[in-house]
N, C-alpha and C positions, 0 to 999 in steps of 0.2 A: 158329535162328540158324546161320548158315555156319559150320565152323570155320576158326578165326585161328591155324591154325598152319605147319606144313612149309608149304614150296611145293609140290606138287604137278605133273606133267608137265599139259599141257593137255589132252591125249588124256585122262586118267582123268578128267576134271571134266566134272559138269552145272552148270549156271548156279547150281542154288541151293549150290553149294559155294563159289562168290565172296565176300570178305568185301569190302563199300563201306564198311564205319567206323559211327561213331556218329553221332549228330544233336548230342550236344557233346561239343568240344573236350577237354575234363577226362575224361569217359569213355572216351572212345580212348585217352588216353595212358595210361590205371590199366589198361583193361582189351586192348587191343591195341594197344602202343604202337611197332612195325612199321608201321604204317600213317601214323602222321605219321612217324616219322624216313624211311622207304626212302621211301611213298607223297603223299608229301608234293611238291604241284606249286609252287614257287617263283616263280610267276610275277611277283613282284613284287620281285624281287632283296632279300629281307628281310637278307642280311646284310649290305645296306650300311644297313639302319638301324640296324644294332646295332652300331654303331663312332662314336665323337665325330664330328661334324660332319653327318649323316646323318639323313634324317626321322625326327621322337620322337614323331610324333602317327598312329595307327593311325586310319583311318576306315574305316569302312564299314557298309552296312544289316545287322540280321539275319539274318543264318546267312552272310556274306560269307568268313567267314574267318579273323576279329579274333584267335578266343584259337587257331584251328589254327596261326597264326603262335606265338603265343606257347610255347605247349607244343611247338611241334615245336623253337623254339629251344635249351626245359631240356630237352628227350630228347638234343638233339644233343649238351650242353655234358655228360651223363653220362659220355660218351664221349670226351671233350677236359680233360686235366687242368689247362689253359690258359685255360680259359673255364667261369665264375662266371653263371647265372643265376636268379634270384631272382623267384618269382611271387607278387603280392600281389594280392588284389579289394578293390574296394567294392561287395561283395555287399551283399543286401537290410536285412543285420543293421548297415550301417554307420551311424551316428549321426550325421550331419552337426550337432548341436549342438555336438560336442567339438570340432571347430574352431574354432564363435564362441567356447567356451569358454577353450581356450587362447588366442583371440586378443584377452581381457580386457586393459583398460590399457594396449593398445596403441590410438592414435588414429586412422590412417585405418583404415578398417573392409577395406576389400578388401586394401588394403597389407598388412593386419595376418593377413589369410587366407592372403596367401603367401607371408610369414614361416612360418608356420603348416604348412603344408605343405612350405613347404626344410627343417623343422626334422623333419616325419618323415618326407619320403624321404630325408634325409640321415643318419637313424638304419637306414633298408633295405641304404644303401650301405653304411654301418660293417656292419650286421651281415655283406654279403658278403661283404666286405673280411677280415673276420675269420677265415675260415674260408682265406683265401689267402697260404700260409708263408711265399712269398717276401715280401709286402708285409709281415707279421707281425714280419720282422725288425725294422725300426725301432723303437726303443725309444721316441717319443715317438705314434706310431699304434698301440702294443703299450699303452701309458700311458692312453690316451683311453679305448680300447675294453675295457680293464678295468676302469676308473672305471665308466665305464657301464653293465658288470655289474655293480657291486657295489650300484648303487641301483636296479638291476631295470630299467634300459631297452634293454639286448640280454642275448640275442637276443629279436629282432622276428620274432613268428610270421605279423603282417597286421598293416595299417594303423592297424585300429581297436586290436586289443591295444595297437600302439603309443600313439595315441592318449589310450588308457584308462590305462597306465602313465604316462603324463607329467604326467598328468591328479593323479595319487595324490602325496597330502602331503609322504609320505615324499621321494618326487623330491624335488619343488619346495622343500624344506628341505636336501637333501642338496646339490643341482643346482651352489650358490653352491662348495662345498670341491671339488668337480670340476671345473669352468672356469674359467678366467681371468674374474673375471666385476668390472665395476665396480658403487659402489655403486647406482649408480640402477639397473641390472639385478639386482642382488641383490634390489630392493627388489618389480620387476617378476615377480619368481620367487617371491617370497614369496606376491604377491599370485595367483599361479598362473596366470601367464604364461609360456609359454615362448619366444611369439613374436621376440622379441630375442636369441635364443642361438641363432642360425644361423651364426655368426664360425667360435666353434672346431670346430665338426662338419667345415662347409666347407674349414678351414684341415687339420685333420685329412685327411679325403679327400683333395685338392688334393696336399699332401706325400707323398702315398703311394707309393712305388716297387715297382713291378714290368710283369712284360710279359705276366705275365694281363689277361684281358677282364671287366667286371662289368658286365650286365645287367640292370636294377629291371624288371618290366610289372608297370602298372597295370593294373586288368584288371577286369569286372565293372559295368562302369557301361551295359549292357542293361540289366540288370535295377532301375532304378534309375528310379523316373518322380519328375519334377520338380515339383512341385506350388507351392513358392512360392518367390516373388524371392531368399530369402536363399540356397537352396540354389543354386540358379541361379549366384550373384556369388560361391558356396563351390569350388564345380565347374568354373565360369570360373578363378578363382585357382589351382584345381591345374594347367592347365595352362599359369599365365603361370609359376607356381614347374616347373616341367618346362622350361620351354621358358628358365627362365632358368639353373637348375643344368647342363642342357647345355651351354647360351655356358658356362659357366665349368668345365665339363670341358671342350670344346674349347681355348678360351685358354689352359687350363694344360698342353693336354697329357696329361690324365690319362685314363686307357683306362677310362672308366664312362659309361655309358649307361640312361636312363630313357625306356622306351616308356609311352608311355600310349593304351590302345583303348579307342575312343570311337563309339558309334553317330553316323554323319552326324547323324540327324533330331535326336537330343539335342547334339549339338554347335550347330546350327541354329539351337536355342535360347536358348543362352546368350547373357548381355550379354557388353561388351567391346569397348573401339576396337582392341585389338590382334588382333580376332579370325580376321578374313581375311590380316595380315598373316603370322600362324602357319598359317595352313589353305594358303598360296600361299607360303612359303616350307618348311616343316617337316612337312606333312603326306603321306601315303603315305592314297591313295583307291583303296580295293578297290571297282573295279568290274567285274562280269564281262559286261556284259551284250555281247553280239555278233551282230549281221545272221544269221540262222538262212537265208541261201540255201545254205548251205554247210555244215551242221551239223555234219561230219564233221570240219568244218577248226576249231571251235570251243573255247575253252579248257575250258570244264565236258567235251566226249568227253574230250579228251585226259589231263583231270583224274583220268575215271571208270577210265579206261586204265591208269592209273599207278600209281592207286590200290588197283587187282585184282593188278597185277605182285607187287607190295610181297610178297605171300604166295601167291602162283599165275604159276609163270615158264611164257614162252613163247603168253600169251596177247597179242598185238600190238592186236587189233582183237575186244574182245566183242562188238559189234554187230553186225558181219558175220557173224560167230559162233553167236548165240547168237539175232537178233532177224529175221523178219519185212521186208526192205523196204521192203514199203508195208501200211497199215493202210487196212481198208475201214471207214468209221464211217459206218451211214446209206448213202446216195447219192453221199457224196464219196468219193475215195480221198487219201490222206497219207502224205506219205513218213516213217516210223515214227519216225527219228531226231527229225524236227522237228518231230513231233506233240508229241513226248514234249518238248522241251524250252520249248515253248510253254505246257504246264500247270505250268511254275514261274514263279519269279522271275526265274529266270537266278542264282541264288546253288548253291554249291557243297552244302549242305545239301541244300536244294530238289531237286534233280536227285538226288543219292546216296541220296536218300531214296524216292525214286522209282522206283530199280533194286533198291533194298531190297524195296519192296513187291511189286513185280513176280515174287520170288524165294518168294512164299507159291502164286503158281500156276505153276510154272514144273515142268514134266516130269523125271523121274529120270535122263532123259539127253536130247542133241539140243534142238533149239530149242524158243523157245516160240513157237507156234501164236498166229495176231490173237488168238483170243479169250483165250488165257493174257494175252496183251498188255491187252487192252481191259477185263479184271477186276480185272488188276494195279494199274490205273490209276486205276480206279475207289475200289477200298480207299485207295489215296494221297490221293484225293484228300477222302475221307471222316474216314479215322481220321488222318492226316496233315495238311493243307493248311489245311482248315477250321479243324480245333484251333489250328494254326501260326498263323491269321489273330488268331482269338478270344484267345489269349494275349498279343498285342497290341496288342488295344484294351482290357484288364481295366487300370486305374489308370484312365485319362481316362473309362471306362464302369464301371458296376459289372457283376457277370457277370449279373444281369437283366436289365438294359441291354441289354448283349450277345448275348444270348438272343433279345431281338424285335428288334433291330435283323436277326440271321438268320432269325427267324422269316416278320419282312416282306417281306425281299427272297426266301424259297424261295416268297411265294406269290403272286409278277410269274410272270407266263406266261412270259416270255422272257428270256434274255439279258441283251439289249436296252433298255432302258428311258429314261426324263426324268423330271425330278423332279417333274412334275405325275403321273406315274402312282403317286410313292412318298407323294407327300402327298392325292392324295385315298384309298388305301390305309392311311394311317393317320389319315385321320378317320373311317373305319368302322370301326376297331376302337380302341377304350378301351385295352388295349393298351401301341397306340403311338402314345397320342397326347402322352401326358407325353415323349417323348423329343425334342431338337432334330435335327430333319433333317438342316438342314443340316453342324452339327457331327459326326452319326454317319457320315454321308457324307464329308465331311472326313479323318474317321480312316479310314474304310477307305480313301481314295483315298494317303494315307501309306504305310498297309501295303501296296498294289498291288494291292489286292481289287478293285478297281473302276478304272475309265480312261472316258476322254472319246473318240467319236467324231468323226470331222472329216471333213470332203471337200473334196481339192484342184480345181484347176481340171480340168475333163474329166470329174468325179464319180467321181475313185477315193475310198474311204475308207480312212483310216489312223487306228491306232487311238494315242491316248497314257495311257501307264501312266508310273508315278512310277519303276519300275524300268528302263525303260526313258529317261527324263531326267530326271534328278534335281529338273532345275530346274522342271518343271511345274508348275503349278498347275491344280487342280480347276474346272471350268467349270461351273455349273448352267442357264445357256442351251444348253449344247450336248445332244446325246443321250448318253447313259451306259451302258458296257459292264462286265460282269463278267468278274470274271478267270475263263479257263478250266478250272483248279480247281473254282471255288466254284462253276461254274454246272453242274458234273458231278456236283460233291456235293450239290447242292439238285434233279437232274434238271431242268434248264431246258430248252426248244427250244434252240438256238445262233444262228439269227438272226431 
């Protein structure tokens, strides 16, 4: 591993002295967290969604971005005694039952979900809130937020703890001598509800004075596969309760903010008539993907750029640097930049991940040589790429599943292929025959494993991948290409 430290002159440095960051978000910042505050490319103006009025709905594919946004925002706010932000997940350990549960005795079901959820990110906000002296003065938000402590509901460590404490007896008995609460809500509290006591938390926040900034992200819903309707209409409801606690910090004026990151493809899924009106008015779409005639001119270089500065000054341009021009692979020749950006997704991970590996053959000083290039490549795309794919088809597959799903496609001769070559292939082998084609095909054309071949008029061909339009859809009349990743890490011909 490079060291993450001083800067360095560039004259002293070989390539493998570069640090590119981690493959997540949370690990950079614990463990080099100079590389999101300084290295950090903003391409998306993220500080205007962290102010009322401003997109609250973070999108983008796997490895886009999502939480390097979020942590580089608490690194920044370390450093800012003006600005409050607060990171919470719905990592894998989160329960989504505790929502229906809280939202007992309450009648519409989905209404009653984002009650459910105003009521514990508005316990995220108090807890921020509480930690900021100026607002603290008020003696009636000093009132709230002590009440709250004293029956265990801040401080909010995550969602779920929240959750889980509101969940508990004790609350739900105590909840009524805390709030202004009438009887029929007393009655709904009893019954361990808390869905209905979203008034005074709101009224609490809302009156808060000060000219600090408070920040909530949501954060952790990759990891998160959706298996039935109910969670579905649970995870739709977090973001109608987000997208409506923002209108009412906007309205009032009051400087809090709730991001929520959201993988597209699981956003995709959810129910909801409000769903695109939130995606086309509220939503911030990381997309990196960009025309590779120009590679040099591209946001992932300039990303890669920025990123090596953060703790190595003076380096302007590592690729001219550091890299080869053209690469000979075979009988073709490739211009090295846009080889290399071609065997990703076009996502920031994918590519830094890429430069990473390259740095395991990479000489004690001066450049690396094609072949340093073309073994580098190779490891990425083996112990890297492949894995990166297989981690997300495991929930919709199981990992045996998974297993011959790659097994079948490393034993196509080519590239290349139609899905008459994959199914009479898995009827000679027992195997793969219990698997659905078309379905395993499907998810990898999600992940960008695989793409559709096309020929315009004149017979050029052009290739479509899911990373490249989001809005595609998989074609099984057409012929079918592998990504160039997987078809490096399974040794394929290429055309």
């Amino acid at each position: 591993m490079p060291p993450q430290g001083r800067p360095r002159e560039a004259s002293a440095l070989a390539y493998g002295d570069l640090a590119f960051g981690f493959a997540s978000a949370e690990s950079e910042a614990a463990r080099a967290p100079e590389l999101l505050r300084d290295g950090f490319m903003d391409r998306w103006h993220t500080d205007s969604a962290s102010v009322p009025g401003g997109d609250f709905l973070i999108l983008g594919y796997k490895g886009s971005g999502k939480s390097a946004i979020a942590e580089h925002l608490r690194l920044r706010a370390e450093s800012n005694p003006l600005e409050f932000v607060k990171s919470t997940y719905l990592a894998s350990d989160f329960q989504f039952g505790l929502v229906g549960d809280l939202a007992e005795g309450v009648g519409d079901r989905p209404g009653a979900y984002v009650a459910v959820w105003l009521w514990l990110l508005l316990l995220q906000v108090l807890d921020s809130i509480s930690h900021d002296e100026q607002a603290m003065i008020q003696s009636e938000l000093a009132r709230t937020v002590s009440a709250l402590r004293q029956i265990g509901l801040l401080p909010t460590s995550s969602l779920r703890a929240t959750a889980l404490a509101s969940r508990k007896k004790s609350v739900t008995v105590n909840l009524p001598q805390v709030l202004k609460l009438s009887l029929e809500e007393v009655q709904q509290v009893r019954r361990g509800s808390v869905a209905l006591l979203v008034d005074e938390p709101m009224a609490a926040v809302t009156a808060a004075q000060t000219t600090s900034r408070h920040v909530i992200t949501v954060d952790g819903l990759d990891e998160i596969y959706l298996r039935s309707p109910p969670e579905y209409d649970i995870v739709s409801a977090l973001m109608m309760a987000a997208d409506r606690l923002n209108a009412e910090m906007l309205r009032t004026a009051t400087p809090v903010k709730v991001l929520v990151l959201c993988r597209t493809d699981v956003f995709e899924r959810l129910p909801g008539a409000n769903k695109n009106k939130i995606r086309q008015d509220s939503a911030l779409e990381l997309d990196w993907y960009q025309n590779t005639r120009h590679p040099e001119r591209t946001a992932l270089v300039q990303l890669a750029n920025l990123k090596v500065s953060a703790t190595h000054e003076g380096i302007d341009d590592l690729f001219s640097r550091f890299f080869p021009e053209r690469l000979q692979v075979g009988s073709q020749q490739f211009s090295t930049l846009r080889y290399l950006i071609e065997h990703t997704r076009h996502t920031p991970r994918d590519f830094l991940q890429l430069l990473k590996a390259l740095q395991d053959f990479a000489p004690p000083n001066g450049a690396l040589s094609p072949s340093d290039m073309l073994s580098g490549l190779r490891k990425y795309c083996v112990d890297y790429f492949v894995p990166e794919i297989k981690d997300e088809l495991i929930g919709p597959l199981t990992s045996e599943q998974v297993d011959a799903v790659f097994g079948l496609l490393g034993s196509l001769p080519r590239r290349k292929f139609d899905f008459a070559a994959v199914d009479a292939e898995a009827s000679r082998n027992v195997r793969y025959q219990e698997l659905d084609w078309p379905r395993a095909l499907g998810l990898l054309f999600e992940a960008s494993a695989i793409g559709n071949q096309q020929t315009r008029y004149g017979g050029t061909a052009y290739y479509t991948f899911k990373y490249r339009n989001p809005h595609s859809r998989l074609s099984f009349s057409r012929r079918m290409i592998l990504h160039r990743a997987v078809a490096k890490a399974l040794n394929l011909l290429d055309n």
